[in-house]
DOLOZA-189321 format. One record per residue: residue in one letter; x, y, z of N, C-alpha, C in turn. Coordinates in steps of 0.02 Angstrom, whole numbers, padded with zeros to 5 digits, always signed. Example, Ala and Ser with C-alpha at 12.3 -4.5 7.8 and 13.67 -1.06 7.14 Angstrom:
<recs>
a+00660-00284+00390+00615-00225+00390+00660-00165+00390s+00642-00112+00354+00684-00053+00357+00645+00002+00394
</recs>
This chain:
<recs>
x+01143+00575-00950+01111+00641-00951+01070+00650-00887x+01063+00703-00850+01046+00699-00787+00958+00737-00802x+00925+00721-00791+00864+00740-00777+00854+00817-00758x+00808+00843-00817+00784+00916-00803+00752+00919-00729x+00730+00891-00699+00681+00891-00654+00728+00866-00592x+00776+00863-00601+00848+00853-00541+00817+00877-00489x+00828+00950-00496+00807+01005-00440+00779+00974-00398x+00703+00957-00388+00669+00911-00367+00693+00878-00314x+00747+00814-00353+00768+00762-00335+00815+00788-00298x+00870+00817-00315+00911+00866-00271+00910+00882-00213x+00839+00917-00186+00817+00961-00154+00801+00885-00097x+00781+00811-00126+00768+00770-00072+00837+00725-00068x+00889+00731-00109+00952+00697-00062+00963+00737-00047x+00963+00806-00009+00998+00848+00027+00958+00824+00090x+00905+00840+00098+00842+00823+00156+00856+00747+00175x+00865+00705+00159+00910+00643+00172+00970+00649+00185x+01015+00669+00155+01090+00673+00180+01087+00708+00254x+01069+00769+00255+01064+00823+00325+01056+00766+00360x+00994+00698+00379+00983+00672+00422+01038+00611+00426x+01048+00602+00388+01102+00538+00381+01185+00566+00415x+01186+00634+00388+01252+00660+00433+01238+00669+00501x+01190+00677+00532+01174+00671+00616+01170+00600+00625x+01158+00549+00601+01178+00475+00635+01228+00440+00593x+01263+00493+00580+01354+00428+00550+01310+00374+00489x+01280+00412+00449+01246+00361+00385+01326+00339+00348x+01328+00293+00361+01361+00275+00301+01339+00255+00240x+01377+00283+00151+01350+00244+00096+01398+00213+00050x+01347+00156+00034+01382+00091+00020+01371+00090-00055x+01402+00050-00091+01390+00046-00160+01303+00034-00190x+01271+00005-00126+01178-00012-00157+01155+00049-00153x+01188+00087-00101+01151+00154-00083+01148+00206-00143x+01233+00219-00157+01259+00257-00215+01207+00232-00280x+01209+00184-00272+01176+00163-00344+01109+00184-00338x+01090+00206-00289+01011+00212-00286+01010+00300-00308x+01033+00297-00269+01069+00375-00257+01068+00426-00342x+01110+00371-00363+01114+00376-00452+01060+00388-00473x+01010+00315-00473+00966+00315-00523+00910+00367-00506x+00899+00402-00440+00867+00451-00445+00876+00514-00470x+00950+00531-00451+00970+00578-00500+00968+00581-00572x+00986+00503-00599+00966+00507-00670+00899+00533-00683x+00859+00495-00662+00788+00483-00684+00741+00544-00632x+00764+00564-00610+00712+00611-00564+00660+00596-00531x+00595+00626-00512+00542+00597-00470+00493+00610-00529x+00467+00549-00505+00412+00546-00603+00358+00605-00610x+00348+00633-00670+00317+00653-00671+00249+00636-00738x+00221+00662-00766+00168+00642-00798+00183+00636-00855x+00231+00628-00892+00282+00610-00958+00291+00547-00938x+00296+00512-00872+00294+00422-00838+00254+00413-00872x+00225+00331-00906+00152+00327-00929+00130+00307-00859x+00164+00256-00807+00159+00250-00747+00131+00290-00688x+00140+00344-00717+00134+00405-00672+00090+00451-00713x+00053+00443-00764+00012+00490-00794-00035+00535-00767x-00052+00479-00716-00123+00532-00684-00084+00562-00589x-00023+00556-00608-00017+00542-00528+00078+00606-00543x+00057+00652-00561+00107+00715-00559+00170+00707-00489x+00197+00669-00478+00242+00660-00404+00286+00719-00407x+00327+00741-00460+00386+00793-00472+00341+00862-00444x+00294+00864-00479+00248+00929-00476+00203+00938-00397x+00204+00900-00357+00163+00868-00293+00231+00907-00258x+00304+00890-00271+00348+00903-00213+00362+00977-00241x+00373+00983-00292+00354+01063-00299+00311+01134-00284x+00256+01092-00281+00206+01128-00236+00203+01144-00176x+00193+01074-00144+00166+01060-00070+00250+01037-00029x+00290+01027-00053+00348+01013-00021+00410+01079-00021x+00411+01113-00024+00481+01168-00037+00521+01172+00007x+00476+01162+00067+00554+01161+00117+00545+01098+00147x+00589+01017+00128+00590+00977+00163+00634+00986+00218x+00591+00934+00271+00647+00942+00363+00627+00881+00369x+00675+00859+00413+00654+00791+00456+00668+00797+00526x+00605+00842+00533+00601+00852+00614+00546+00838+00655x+00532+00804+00701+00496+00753+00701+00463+00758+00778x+00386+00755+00799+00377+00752+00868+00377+00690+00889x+00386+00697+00966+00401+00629+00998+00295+00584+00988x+00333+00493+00976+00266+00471+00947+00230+00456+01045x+00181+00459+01065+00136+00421+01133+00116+00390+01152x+00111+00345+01176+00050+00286+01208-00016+00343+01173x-00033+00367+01191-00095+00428+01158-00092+00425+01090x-00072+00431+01082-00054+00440+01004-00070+00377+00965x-00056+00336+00992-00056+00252+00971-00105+00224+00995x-00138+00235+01033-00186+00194+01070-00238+00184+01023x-00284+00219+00991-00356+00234+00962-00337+00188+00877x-00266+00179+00891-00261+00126+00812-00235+00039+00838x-00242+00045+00919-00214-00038+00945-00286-00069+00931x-00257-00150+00922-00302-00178+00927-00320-00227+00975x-00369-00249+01001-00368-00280+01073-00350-00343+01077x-00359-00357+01003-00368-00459+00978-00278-00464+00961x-00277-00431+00957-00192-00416+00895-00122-00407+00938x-00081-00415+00924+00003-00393+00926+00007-00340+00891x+00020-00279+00920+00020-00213+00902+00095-00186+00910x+00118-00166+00836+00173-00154+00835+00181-00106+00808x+00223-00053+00836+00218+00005+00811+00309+00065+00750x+00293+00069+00714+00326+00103+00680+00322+00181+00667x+00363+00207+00726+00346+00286+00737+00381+00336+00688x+00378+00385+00667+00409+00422+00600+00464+00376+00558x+00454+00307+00559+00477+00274+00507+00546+00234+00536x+00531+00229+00611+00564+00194+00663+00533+00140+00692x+00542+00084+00698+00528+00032+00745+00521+00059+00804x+00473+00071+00850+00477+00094+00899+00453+00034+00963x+00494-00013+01008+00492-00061+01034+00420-00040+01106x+00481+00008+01123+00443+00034+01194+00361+00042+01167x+00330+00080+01121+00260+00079+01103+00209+00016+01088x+00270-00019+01074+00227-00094+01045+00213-00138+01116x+00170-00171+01074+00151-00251+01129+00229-00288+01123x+00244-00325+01201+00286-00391+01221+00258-00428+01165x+00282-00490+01128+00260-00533+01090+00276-00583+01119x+00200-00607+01151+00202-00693+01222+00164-00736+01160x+00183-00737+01069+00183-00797+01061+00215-00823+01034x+00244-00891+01019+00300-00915+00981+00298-00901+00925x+00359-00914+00892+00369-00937+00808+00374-00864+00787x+00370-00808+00803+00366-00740+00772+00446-00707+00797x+00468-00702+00759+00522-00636+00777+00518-00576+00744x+00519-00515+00783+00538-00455+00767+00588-00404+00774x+00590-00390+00752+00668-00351+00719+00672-00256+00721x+00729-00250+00731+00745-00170+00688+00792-00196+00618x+00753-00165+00559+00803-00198+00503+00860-00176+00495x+00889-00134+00556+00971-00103+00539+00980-00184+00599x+00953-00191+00631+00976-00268+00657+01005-00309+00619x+00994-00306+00557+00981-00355+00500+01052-00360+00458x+01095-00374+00472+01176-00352+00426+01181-00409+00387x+01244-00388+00360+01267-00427+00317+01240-00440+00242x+01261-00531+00272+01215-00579+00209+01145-00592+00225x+01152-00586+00305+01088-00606+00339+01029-00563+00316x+01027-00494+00303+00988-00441+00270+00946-00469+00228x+00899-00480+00216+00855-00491+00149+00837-00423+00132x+00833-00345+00155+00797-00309+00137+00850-00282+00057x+00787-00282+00016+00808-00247-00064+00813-00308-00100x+00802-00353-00067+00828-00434-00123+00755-00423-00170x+00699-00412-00134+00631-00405-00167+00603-00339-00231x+00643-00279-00186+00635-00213-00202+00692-00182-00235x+00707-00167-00307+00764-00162-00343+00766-00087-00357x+00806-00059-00347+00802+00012-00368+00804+00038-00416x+00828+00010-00463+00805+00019-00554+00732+00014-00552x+00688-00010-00507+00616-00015-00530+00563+00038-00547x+00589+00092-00486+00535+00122-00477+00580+00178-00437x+00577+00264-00443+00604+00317-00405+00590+00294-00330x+00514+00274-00319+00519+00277-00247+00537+00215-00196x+00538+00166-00254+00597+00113-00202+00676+00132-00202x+00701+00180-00256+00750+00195-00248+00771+00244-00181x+00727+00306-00199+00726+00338-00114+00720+00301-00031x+00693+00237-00057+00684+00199+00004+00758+00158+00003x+00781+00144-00033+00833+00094-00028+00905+00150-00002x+00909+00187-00023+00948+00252-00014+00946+00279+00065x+00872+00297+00059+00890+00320+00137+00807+00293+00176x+00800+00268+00232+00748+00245+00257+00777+00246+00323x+00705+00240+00369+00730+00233+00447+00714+00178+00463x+00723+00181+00532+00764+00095+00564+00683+00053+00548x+00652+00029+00520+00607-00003+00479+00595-00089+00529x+00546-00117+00515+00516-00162+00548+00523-00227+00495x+00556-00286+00539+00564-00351+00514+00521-00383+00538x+00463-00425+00515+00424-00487+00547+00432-00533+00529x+00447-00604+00556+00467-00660+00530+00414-00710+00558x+00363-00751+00524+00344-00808+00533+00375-00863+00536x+00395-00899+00581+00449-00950+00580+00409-01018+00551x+00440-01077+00521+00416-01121+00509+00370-01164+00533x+00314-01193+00497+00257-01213+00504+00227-01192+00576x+00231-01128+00590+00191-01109+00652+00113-01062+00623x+00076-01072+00624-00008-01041+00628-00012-00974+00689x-00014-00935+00679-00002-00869+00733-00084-00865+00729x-00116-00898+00796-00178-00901+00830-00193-00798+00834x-00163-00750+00845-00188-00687+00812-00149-00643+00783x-00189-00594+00745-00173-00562+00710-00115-00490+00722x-00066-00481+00697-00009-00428+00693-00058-00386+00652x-00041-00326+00723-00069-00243+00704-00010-00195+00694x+00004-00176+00622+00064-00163+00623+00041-00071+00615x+00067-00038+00668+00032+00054+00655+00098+00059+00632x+00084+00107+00566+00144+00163+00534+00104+00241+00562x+00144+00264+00605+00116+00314+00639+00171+00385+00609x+00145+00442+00580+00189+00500+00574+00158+00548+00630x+00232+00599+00639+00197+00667+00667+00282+00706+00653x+00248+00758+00600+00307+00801+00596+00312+00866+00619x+00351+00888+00623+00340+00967+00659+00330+01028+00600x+00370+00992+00539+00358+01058+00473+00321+01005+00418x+00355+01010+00352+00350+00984+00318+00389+00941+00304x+00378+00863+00306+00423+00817+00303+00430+00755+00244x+00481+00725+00235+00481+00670+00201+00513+00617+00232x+00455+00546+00253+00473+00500+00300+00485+00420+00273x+00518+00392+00264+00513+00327+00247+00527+00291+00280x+00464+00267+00285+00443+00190+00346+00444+00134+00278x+00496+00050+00308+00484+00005+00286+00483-00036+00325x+00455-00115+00287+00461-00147+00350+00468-00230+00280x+00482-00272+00313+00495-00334+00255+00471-00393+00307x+00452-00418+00298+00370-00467+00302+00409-00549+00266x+00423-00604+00300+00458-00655+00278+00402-00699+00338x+00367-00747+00280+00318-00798+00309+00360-00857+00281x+00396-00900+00312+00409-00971+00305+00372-01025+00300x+00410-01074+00278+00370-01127+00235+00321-01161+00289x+00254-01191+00261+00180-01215+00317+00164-01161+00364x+00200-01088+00350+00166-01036+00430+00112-01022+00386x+00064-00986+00428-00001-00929+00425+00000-00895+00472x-00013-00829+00451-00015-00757+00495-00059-00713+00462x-00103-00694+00491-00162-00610+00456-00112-00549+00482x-00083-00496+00440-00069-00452+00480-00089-00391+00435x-00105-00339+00487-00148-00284+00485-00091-00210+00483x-00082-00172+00416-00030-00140+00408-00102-00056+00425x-00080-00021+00449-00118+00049+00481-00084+00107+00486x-00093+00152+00415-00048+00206+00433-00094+00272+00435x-00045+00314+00498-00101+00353+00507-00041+00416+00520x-00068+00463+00501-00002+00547+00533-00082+00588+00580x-00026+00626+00638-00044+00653+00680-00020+00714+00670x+00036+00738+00634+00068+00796+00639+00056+00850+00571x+00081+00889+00567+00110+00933+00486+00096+00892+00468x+00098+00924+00383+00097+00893+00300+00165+00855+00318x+00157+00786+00292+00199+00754+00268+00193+00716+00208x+00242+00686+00191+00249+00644+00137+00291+00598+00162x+00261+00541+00145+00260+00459+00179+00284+00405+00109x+00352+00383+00124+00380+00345+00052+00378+00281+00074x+00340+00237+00119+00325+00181+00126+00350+00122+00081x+00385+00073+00105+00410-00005+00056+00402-00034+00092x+00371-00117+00075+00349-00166+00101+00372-00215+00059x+00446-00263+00080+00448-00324+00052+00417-00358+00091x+00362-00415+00060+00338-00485+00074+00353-00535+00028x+00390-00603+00091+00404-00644+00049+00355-00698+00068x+00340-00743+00052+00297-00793+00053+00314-00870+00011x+00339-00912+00080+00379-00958+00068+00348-01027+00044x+00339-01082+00022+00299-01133+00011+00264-01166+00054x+00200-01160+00027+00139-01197+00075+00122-01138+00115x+00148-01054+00144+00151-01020+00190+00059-00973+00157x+00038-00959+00208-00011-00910+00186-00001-00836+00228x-00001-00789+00196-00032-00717+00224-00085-00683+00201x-00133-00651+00254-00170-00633+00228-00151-00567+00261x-00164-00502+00226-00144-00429+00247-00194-00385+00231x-00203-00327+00277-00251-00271+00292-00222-00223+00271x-00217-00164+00220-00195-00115+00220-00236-00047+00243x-00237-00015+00289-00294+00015+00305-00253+00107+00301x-00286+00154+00267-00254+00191+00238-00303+00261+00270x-00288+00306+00343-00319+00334+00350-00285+00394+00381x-00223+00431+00347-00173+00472+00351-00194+00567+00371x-00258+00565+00331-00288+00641+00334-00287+00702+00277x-00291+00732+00288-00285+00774+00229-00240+00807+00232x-00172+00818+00277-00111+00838+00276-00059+00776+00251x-00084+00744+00223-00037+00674+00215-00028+00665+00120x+00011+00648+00100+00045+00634+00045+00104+00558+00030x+00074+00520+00005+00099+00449+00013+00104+00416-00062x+00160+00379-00047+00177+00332-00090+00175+00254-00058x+00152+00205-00068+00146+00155-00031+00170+00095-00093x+00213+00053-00080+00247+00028-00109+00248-00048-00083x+00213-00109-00111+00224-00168-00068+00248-00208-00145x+00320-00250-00117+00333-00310-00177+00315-00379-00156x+00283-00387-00175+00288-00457-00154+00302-00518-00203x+00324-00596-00157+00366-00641-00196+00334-00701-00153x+00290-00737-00201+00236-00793-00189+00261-00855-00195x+00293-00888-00169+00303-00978-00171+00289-01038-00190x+00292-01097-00197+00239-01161-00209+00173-01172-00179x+00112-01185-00192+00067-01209-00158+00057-01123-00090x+00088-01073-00101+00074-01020-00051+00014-00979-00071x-00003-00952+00005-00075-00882-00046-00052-00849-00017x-00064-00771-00036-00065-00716-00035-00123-00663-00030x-00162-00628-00003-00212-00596+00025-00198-00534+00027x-00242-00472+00008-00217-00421+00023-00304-00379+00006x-00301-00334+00078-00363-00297+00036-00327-00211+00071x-00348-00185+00037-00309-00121+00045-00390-00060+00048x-00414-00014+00099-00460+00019+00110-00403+00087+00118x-00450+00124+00073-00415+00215+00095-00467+00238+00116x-00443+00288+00174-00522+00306+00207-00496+00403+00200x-00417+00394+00186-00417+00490+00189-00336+00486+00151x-00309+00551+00137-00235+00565+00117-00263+00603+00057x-00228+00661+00060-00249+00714+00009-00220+00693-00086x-00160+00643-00049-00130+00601-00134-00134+00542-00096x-00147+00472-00125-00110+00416-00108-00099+00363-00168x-00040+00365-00160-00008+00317-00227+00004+00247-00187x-00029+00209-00223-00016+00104-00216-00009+00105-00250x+00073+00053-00251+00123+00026-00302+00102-00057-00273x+00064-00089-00286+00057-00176-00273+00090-00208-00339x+00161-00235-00309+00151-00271-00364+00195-00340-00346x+00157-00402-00368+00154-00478-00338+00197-00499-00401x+00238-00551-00382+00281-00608-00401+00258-00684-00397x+00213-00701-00448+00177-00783-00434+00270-00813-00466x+00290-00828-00411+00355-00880-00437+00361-00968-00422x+00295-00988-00374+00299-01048-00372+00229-01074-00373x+00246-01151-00437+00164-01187-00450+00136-01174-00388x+00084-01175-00394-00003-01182-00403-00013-01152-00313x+00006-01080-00334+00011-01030-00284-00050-00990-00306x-00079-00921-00263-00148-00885-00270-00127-00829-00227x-00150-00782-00282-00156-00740-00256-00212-00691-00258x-00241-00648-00214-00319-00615-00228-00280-00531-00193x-00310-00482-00255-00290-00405-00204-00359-00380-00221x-00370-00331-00139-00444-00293-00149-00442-00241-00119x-00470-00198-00161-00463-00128-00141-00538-00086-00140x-00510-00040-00134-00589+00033-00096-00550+00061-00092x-00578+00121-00102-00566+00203-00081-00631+00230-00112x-00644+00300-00044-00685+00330-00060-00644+00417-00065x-00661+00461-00128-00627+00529-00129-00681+00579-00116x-00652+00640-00108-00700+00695-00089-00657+00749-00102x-00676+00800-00115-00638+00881-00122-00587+00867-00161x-00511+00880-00180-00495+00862-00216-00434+00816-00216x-00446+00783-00188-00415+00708-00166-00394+00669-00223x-00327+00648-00221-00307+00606-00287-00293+00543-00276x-00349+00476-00287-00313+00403-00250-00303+00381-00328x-00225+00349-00311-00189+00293-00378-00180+00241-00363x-00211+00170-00386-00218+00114-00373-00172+00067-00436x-00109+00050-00430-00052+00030-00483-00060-00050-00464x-00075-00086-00500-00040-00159-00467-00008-00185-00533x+00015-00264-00522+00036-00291-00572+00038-00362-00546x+00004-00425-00568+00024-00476-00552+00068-00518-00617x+00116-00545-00597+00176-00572-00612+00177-00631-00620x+00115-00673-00681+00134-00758-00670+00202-00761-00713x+00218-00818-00680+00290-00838-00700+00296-00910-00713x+00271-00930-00675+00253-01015-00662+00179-01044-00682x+00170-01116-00691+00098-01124-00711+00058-01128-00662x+00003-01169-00680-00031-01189-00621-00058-01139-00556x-00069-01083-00585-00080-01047-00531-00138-01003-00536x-00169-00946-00492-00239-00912-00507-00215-00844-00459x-00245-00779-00491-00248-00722-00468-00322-00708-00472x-00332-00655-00433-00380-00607-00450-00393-00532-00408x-00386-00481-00446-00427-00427-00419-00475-00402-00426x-00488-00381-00381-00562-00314-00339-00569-00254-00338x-00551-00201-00363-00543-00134-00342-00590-00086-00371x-00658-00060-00304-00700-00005-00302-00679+00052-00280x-00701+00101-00300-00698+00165-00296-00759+00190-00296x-00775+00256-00270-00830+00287-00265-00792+00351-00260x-00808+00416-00322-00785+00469-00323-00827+00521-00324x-00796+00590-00290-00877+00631-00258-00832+00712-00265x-00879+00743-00288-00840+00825-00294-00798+00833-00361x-00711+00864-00348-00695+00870-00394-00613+00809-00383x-00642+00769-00340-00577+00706-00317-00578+00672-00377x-00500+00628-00394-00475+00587-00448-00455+00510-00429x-00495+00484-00457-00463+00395-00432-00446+00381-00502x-00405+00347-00467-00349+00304-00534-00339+00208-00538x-00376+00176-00574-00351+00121-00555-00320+00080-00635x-00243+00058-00618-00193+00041-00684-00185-00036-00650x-00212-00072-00672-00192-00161-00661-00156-00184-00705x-00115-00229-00711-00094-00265-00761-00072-00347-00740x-00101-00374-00788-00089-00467-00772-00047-00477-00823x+00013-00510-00807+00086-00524-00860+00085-00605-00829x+00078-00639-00903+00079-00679-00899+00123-00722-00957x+00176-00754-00907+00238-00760-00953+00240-00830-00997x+00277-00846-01038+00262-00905-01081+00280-00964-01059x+00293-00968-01004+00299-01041-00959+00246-01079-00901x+00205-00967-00899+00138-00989-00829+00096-01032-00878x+00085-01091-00887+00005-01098-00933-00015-01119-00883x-00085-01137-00890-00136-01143-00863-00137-01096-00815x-00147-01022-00815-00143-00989-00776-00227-00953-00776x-00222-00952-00716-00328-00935-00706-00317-00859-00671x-00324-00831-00707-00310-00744-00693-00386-00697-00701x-00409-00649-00635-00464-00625-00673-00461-00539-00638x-00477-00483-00677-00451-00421-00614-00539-00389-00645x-00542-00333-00643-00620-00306-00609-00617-00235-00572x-00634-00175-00600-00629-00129-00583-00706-00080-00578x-00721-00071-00510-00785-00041-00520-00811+00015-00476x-00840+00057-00502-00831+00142-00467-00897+00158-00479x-00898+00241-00445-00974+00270-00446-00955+00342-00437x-00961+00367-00481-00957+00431-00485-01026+00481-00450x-00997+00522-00391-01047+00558-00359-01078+00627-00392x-01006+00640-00427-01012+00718-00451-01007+00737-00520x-01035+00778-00560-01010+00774-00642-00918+00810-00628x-00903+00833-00565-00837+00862-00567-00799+00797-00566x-00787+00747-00525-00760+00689-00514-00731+00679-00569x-00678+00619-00570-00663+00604-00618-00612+00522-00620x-00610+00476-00642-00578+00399-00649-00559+00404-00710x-00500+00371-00704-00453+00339-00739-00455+00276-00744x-00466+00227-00772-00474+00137-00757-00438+00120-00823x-00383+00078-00816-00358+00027-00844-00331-00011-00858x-00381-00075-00868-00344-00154-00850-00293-00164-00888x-00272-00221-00887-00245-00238-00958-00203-00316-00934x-00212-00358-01001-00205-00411-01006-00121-00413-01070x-00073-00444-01034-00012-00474-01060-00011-00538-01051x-00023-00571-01123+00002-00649-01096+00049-00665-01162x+00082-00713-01135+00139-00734-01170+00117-00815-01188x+00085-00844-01154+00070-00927-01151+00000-00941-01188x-00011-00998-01197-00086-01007-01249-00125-01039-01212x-00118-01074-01141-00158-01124-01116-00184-01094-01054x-00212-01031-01049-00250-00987-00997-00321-00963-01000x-00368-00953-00931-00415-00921-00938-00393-00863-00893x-00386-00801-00927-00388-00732-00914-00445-00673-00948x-00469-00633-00894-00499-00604-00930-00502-00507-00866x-00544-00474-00895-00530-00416-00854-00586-00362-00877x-00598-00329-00831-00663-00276-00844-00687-00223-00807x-00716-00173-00843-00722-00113-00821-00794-00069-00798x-00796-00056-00740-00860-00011-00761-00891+00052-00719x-00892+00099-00743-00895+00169-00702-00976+00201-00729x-01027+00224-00672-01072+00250-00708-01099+00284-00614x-01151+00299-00620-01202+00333-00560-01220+00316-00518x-01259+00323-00444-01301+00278-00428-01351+00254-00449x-01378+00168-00453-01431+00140-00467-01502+00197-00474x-01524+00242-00510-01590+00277-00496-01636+00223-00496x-01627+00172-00499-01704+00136-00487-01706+00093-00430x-01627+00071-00421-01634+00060-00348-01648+00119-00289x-01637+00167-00316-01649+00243-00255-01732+00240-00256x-01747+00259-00306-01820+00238-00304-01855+00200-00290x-01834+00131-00291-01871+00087-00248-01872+00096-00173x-01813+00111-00149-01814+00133-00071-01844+00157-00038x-01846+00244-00081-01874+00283-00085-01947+00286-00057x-01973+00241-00130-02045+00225-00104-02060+00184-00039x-02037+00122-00027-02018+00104+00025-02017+00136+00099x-02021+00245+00089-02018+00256+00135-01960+00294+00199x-01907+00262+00142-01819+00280+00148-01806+00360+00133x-01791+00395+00166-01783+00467+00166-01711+00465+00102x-01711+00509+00060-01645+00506-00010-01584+00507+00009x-01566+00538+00085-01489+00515+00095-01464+00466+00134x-01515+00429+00164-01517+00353+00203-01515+00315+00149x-01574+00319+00069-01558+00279+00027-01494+00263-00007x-01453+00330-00026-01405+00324-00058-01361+00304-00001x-01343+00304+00066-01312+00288+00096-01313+00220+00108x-01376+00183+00101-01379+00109+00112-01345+00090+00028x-01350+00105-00024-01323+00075-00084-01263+00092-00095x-01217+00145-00071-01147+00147-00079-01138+00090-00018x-01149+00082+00026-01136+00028+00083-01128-00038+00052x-01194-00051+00008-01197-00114-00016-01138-00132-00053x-01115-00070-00108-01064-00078-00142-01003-00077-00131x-00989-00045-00070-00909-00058-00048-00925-00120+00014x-00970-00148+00029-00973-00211+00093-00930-00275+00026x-00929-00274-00009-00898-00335-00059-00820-00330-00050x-00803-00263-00021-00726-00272-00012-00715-00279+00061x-00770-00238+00087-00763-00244+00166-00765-00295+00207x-00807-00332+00182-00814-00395+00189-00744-00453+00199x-00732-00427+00158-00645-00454+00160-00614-00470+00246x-00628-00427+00260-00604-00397+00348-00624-00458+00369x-00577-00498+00418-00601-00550+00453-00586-00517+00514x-00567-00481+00544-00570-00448+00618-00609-00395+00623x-00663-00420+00688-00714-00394+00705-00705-00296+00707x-00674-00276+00760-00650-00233+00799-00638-00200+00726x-00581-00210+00695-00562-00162+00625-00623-00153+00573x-00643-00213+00569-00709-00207+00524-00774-00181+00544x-00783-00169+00613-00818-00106+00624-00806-00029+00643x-00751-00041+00640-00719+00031+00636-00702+00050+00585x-00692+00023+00529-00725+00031+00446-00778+00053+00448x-00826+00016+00444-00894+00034+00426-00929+00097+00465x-00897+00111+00519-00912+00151+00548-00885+00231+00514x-00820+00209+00499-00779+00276+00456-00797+00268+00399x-00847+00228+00373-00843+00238+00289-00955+00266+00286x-00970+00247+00343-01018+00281+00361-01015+00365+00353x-00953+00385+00367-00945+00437+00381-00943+00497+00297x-00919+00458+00267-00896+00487+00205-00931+00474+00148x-01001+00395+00159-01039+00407+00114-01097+00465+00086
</recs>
C-alpha cells in the first residue's frame, strides 16, 4: 500500500532524479530498494512515535514546495572563517568532496577519498546505514553527492585534529545530501571535528555519517551545528564500536530553524565505551530533536550520555534516548541524563529516556530534569553586585561549560563560548 503522504515523497524523487539525469546516475538494485521503501513509507510524520515532536512530511510541505538543486559556486571566503589553524581542514561543498578547498594532507596513515572513488566490494558505504531503518538514510542511500571517505590506517595516532566543514549555499530552495563514512582501524586515534554551516537560500540538509571503529581504535568527534535560520536538517550518524575501542562524541547546536540528530551507536565488541554529549540552545521558534540509541550487544562494556538544553521564547527541544541492552551484554555499565532550563513560559521540552534491558547482570540507570533558573543563585550574585543579565548570563554559562568542556581544541572551544555568549 503506498503511503498517503507519497506526494511529499514524490515531489523529492523527482528533485533527485532531475539531478541524477544530468550526471548519467545510474540505479542499482540498493538504490531501487531505497527508492521503494520511501515510497512505501513516506517522509515521517507525527503518527512516527519517532518522529512525534519532529513533523518532517509537514516541514517539506510548508517550507519546501519547490525543490531545485541549484547550487552557488563554494570559496576560499566562504570556507575560511570555519578552517582551523591546528587541524586538516577538509571541505565538503553542497554535499561534494571538494579537494581544491581543502588542506594537502602532509601526515601519514590518513587517506581521503571521494566515496564514488569507492566501488565495488571495496565500498563500505551502507554496510552501517540500512535503508529499512529510517526515511532519511533511505534518501541518502538513494541519492547523495560525491561524499567524503576518511580512513585512519592502522595503529597510527594522528598528532592533529580533522576539520571536516559541510558547507551549503543554494540559489532557491534546496535538498542536499552530504555524507561522509569515517573508518578508524585497529590501535589508530584521531579527534575529528564535523562543522556544518549554509551560506545560501533555505535549504534542507539530509546528512549520513557511517563511523566504524575498529579494535583497540579510539575517535573522539565534534559535531558543531551552526547552519542559521534558513537551514533545515536531518543529521544522521551510525556508528559500529569494536573490542577494547571508544567512541566520543559531543554534538553543540548553536542555530538551524529545525535540526533533527539521529545518533545511534552499535557497542558490538567487549569492553568497548562509549560517551555522547550534547547542548543546544533555542530561541524564536526553533525546533532542536535530540534521538539517540545506544546498542549493547556484547558484555563488558559502559555508555553514557549528557544532553542540555536551554529553551527561550516559543522554541521546542526534544530529547528521546534509549539504552537497549541485549541478553548477552551483562555486565553492562550504562548511564544517560537529560537536563534543560526553560527561559520562557512559551518554550517548551520533550525529554525521554528510557531503559531496555534484556540481561540481569547490569548497572543502568537514567534521568530527567527540566525547571528555571536557580532564583537563589541569581540572587546571590545579584547581591554580590552582578547587574541581572551578567548574572543570568554567568549561570547559563556554568550550565552548558559541562558539555563545553568536552572541547579539547582551543581555537573551536573559544569560538563556542564566544557564540554561545551570544545567545545566552
Amino acid at each position: 500500500m503506498i503511503a498517503e503522504r507519497s506526494i511529499t515523497t514524490q515531489k523529492i524523487i523527482e528533485a533527485i532524479s532531475a539531478k541524477a539525469n544530468k550526471v548519467g546516475f545510474v540505479v542499482d538494485t540498493e538504490l531501487t530498494e531505497a527508492l521503494q521503501f520511501l515510497e512505501t513509507n513516506g517522509i515521517p510524520n507525527n503518527k512516527h512515535e519517532d518522529y512525534k515532536y519532529c513533523n518532517m512530511d509537514a516541514v517539506f510541505k510548508k517550507e519546501f514546495k519547490n525543490i531545485t538543486q541549484e547550487f552557488n559556486e563554494i570559496k576560499n571566503t566562504d570556507v575560511k572563517p570555519y578552517k582551523l589553524e591546528e587541524a586538516i581542514n577538509l571541505v565538503v561543498a553542497n554535499g561534494t568532496y571538494n579537494e581544491s578547498l581543502s588542506d594537502k594532507i602532509i601526515v601519514k596513515g590518513i587517506t581521503i577519498k571521494c566515496l564514488n572513488d569507492l566501488t565495488g566490494n571495496s565500498s563500505p558505504v551502507g554496510n552501517l546505514a540500512k535503508s529499512n531503518s529510517d526515511a532519511f538514510v533511505a534518501l541518502s542511500n538513494a541519492f547523495s553527492g560525491n561524499g567524503i571517505y576518511v580512513q585512519v590506517q592502522k595503529g597510527n595516532l594522528i598528532p592533529m585534529p580533522i576539520n571536516i566543514i559541510y558547507i551549503n549555499s543554494a540559489k532557491e530552495e534546496s535538498l542536499i545530501n552530504p555524507r561522509s563514512f569515517i573508518h578508524i582501524q585497529p590501535n589508530a586515534e584521531v579527534t575529528i571535528t564535523e562543522r556544518f554551516v549554509n551560506v545560501g537560500k533555505k535549504a534542507f540538509s539530509n546528512f549520513l555519517s557511517e563511523k566504524l571503529i575498529e579494535e583497540n581504535a579510539k575517535l573522539t568527534s565534534y559535531s558543531i551545528q551552526e547552519e542559521g535560520n534558513e537551514s533545515f536538517s536531518v543529521n544522521t550518524n551510525q556508528v559500529k564500536v569494536g573490542r577494547y575501542a571508544t567512541y566520543d562524541n559531543t554534538t553543540i547546536t548553536l542555530s538551524g530553524q529545525l535540526v533533527r540528530n539521529n545518533h545511534n551507536v552499535v557497542i558490538a565488541g567487549e569492553n568497548s565505551q562509549s560517551h555522547l554529549n550534547g547542548l543546544f540552545l533555542t530561541s524564536g521558534t526553533q525546533l532542536v530533536d535530540n534521538h539517540t540509541l545506544m546498542d549493547h550487544q556484547v558484555p563488558n562494556c559502559e555508555s553514557s550520555e549528557l544532553y542540555k538544553g536551554v529553551i527561550n521564547e516559543k522554541s521546542t527541544g526534544v530529547f528521546n534516548g534509549k539504552i537497549y541492552v541485549r541478553k548477552d551484554a551483562q555486565k553492562t555499565n550504562a548511564y544517560q541524563s537529560s537536563k534543560n532550563i526553560l527561559l520562557s513560559d512559551d518554550g517548551t521540552i520533550n525529554t525521554k529516556p528510557q531503559l531496555e534491558i534484556y540481561a540481569d547482570d547490569v548497572k543502568c540507570s537514567h534521568g530527567t530534569s527540566t525547571g528555571k533558573i536557580d532564583e537563589n543563585a541569581l540572587f546571590y550574585l545579584k547581591a554580590r553586585g552582578i547587574g541581572d543579565e551578567s548574572a543570568r548570563k554567568l549561570l547559563l554559562a556554568a550550565f552548558a561549560n559541562e558539555v563545553v568542556d568536552k572541547i579539547q581544541i582551543e581555537s573551536l572551544k573559544t569560538h563556542l563560548e564566544t557564540e554561545l555568549n551570544k545567545l545566552y
